[in-house]
N, C-alpha and C positions, 0 to 999 in steps of 0.2 A: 493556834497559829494558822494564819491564811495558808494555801497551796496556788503556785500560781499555775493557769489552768492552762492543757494544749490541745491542739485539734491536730492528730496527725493522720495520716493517710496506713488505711489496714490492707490488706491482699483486694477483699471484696467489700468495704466499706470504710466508713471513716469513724474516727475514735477519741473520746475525748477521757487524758489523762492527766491527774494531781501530778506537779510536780514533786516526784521524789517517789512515787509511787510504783509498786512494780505491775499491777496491774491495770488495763484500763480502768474508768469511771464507767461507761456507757459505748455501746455500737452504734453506727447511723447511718442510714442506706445512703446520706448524699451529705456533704461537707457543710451548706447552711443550717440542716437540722443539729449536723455535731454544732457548730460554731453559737446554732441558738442555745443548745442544752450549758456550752463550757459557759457563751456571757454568761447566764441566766448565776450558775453557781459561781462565777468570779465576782461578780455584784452583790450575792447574799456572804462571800468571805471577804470583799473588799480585797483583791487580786486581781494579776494580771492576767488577760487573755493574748497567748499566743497562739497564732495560727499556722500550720506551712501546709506550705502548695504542694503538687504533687511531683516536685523534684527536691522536695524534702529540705529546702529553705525557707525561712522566717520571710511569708509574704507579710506579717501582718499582726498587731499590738495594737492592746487598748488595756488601759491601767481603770482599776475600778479602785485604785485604794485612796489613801488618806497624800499622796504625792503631790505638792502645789501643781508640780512642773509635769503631770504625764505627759508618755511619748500616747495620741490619740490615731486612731485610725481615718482615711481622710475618705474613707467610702460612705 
């Protein structure tokens, strides 16, 4: 079963975690390298990428699964 993937903000980095998971995936000194590591593994499970900013809301989705209709990101 896919995890869908999130990029959140850590004390002194940024972090990308499996939903559902109690620990991170990976650390990352800046939010595009988490964001590239999370796509990268959302596209080999066919899940979703969430991302939040650093007030801890959902800036941001991209759907890698099999969903006619994904919400895509417009960046």
């Amino acid at each position: 079963m896919s995890k869908n993937q999130w990029v959140v903000q850590r004390k002194d980095s940024w972090a990308v975690r499996g939903e559902g998971n109690t620990r991170d995936t990976s650390h990352h000194a800046t939010q595009r390298e988490a964001i590239d590591a999370a796509r990268q593994t959302a596209r080999n499970q066919q899940s979703e990428l969430i991302i939040k900013g650093r007030d801890g809301k959902i800036r941001a989705r991209d759907s890698y699964g099999n969903d006619p209709f994904p919400p895509r990101d417009k960046s």
